[in-house]
N, C-alpha and C positions, 0 to 999 in steps of 0.2 A: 268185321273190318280187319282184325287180325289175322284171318285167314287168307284172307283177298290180298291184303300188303305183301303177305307171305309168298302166294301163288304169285303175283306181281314180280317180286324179288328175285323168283327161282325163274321164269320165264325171260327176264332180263337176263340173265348169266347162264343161261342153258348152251347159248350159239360157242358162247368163250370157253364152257366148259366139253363141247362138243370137239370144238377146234384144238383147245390143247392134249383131250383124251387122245384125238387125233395126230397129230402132227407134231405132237411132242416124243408122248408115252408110244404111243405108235411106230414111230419111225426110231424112239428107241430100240422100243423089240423087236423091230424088224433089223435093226444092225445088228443086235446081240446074235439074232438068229443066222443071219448072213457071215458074222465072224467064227462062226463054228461049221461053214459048207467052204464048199470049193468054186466058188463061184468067180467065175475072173471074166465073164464077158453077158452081154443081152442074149446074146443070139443061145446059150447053154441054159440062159432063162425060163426062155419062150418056151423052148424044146425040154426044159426039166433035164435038162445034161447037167447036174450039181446033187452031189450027195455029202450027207452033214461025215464030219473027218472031228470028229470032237475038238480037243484040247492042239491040234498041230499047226497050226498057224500061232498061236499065240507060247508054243513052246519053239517056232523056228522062231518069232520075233525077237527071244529072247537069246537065242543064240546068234543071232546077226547082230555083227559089230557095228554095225550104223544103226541101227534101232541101240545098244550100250552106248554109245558117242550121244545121240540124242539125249536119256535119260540123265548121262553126266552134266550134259549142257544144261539141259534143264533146271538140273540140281544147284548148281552155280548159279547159273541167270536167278533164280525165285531166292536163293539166299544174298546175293550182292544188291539184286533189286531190291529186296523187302530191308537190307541195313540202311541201305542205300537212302530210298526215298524217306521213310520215315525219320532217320535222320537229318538230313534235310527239311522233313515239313516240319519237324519241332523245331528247329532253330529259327526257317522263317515264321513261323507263330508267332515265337516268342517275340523276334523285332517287330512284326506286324502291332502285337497287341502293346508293346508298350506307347503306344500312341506317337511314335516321335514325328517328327516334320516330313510329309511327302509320304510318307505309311500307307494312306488309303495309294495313292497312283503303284507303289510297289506291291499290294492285293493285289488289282485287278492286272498288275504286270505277269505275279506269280503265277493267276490262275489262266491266265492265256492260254497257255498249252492246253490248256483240257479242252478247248474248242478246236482243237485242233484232229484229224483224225490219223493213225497209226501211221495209213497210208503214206500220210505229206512228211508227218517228221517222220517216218523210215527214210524217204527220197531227199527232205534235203543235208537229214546228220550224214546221207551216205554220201554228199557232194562235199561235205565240211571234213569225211576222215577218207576222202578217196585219195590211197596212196602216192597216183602216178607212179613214174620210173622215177624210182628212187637211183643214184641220188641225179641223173640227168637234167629229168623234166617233173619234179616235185609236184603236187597237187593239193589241193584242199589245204586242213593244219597241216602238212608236211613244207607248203609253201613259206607258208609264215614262220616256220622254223628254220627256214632254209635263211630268209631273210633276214631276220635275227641272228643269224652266226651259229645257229644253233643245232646244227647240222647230224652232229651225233645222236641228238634225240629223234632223227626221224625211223620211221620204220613201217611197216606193211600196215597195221591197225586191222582192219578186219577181212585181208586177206592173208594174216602172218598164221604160219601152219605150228608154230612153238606153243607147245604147251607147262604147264606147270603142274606135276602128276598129271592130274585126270582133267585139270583143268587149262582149256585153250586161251589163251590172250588175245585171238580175234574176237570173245566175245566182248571184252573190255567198251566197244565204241558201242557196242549194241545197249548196252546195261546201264552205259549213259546216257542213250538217245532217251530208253523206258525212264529212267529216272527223272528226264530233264521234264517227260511229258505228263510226268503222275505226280509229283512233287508236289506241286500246286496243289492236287485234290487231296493230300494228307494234312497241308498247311492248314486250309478250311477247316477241316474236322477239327484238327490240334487248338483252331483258332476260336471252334464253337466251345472248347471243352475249357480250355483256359477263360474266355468270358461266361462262364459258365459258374466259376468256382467262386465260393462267396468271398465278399472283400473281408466282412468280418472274420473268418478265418486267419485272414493272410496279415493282418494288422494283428491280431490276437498274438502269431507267432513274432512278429518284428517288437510289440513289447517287452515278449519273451525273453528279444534279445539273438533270435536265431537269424543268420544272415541271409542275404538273398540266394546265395546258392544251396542253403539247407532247407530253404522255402520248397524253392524248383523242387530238391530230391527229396525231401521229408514229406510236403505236403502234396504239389502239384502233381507230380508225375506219379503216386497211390491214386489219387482219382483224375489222373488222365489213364488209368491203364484200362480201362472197358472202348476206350478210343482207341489203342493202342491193338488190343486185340481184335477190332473191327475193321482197322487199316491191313493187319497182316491177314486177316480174311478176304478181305473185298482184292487187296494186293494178289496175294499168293494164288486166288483162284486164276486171275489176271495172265499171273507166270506162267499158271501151268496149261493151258491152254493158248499161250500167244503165239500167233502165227502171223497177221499180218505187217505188223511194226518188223519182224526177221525178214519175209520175203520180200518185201519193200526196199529193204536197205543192204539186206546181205545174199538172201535166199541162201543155201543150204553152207557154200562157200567152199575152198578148196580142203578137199579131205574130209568134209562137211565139219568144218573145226564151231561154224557159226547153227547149224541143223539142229532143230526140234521137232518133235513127234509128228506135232502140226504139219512141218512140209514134207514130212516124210508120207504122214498119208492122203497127203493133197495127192505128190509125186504117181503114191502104189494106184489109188482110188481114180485119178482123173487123164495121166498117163500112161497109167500101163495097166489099165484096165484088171487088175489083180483086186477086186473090192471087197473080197473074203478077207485078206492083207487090211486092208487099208479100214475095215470096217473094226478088226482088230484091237488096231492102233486106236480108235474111236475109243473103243469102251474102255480101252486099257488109261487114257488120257480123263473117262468119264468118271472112273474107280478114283483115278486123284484128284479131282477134283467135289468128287464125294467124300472124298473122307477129311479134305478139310470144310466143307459146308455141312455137310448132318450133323458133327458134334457141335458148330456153332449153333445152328439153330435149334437142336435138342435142348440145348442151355437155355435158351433164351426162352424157348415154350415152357420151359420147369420154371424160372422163374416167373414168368407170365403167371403162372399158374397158382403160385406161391404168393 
């Protein structure tokens, strides 16, 4: 009978493990293999016109100033995002959980955005921070500024080409739009962790004598930090491969002040037919996003194990 369940078991998961050996693992190393030839069109396919050029595309990627504009962006967007949102989802937590009047209708207000897709909040934050002629014919928040007397605070938003060192101020409307849409999915977590945590605890400390703010940082936020580490995983991967929520609301942008890897090798791979390039950029986006997911999950199998 135990063999039979067994055969049963591997017979069920064979097609899925067929499919993903396939079309996962597969068409990975078929990229990897494709970003090390010179492949830029079908027709050099068909005909074997493509021979492997090792390490040169990924050493031009590197010396192309818009692939360094990209990876700055990037760098910014995943650190302002990840302060960003988790700051925020612990603050809504925390009101959430102290149970106060209308609480529940502010959950499910918070967690709205998450049913929402990239897509829609790219198109309409990008109606809400569309510049217009400044100061003529004002648009979006520049309208409402205008309106308000408040004239001097308008500016370009996420077609302004000013940057700060390395980093652009057009991405400012973008890092809002991700935060306004993730926010809510950290709240949750922050919200499962805090009802989570025992009452006896938190009365133990308040006999103590310790206030509610030494509560928060003494006791809550030591074991909110495995939620804390989970948010900036499941986040940070988010960052580093986001492309649709950009191209939606900004696409690359002038000077490509708003450009991530992502539309870069949407651009090389589906435009200009360069897929040696653009296969590239895949693994180079794949490598980041590996190396913050393997050590989370090495961790968690050793304690699994443990």
């Amino acid at each position: 009978m135990r063999k039979k369940n067994l055969f049963i078991g591997l017979l069920v998961i064979t097609p899925s493990i067929i499919a993903i050996a396939i079309f996962v693992y597969g068409f990975i190393g078929w990229t990897v293999r494709t970003s090390f030839s010179n492949w830029n069109s079908f027709s050099a396919l068909l005909r074997g016109q493509y021979k492997f050029v090792g390490l040169r595309n990924y050493i031009r990627l590197f010396q192309d100033s818009r692939f360094q504009t990209d990876l700055w962006n990037t760098f910014f967007f995943t650190l302002f995002f990840l302060l960003g949102t988790i700051a925020l989802g612990i603050i809504m937590a925390i009101l959430v959980d102290k149970g106060l009047k209308g609480s529940r209708f502010f959950q499910n207000l918070f967690l709205f955005p998450m049913a929402i897709s990239f897509v829609v909040t790219g198109t309409v934050w990008s109606w809400i921070f569309a510049p217009g002629n400044i100061p003529q014919n004002p648009q979006g928040l520049n309208l409402l500024l205008s309106k308000l007397g408040l004239e001097k605070l308008m500016w370009g938003w996420y077609t302004s080409t000013h940057s700060i060192g390395k980093f652009n101020v057009a991405l400012i409307p973008v890092i809002i739009a991700a935060i306004w849409q993730l926010s809510g999915y950290t709240m949750a977590m922050y919200l499962a962790g805090l009802r989570g945590i025992s009452e006896d605890i938190i009365e133990a400390a308040r006999v103590d004598g310790a206030s509610e703010w030494k509560i928060f940082w003494k006791i809550k936020m030591p074991l909110l930090t495995p939620i804390t580490l989970s948010a900036m995983i499941i986040l940070g991967h988010i960052s580093l491969k986001i492309f649709d929520l950009v191209f939606s609301m900004t696409g690359s942008g002038p000077n490509f002040v708003t450009d991530v890897p992502a539309i870069y090798m949407f651009e090389l791979t589906f435009r200009s037919n360069r897929y040696a390039m653009g296969s590239a950029i895949a693994i180079i986006m794949l490598c980041f996003v590996a190396v913050v997911i393997i050590p989370y999950l090495a961790t968690n199998l050793r304690g699994e194990r443990r």
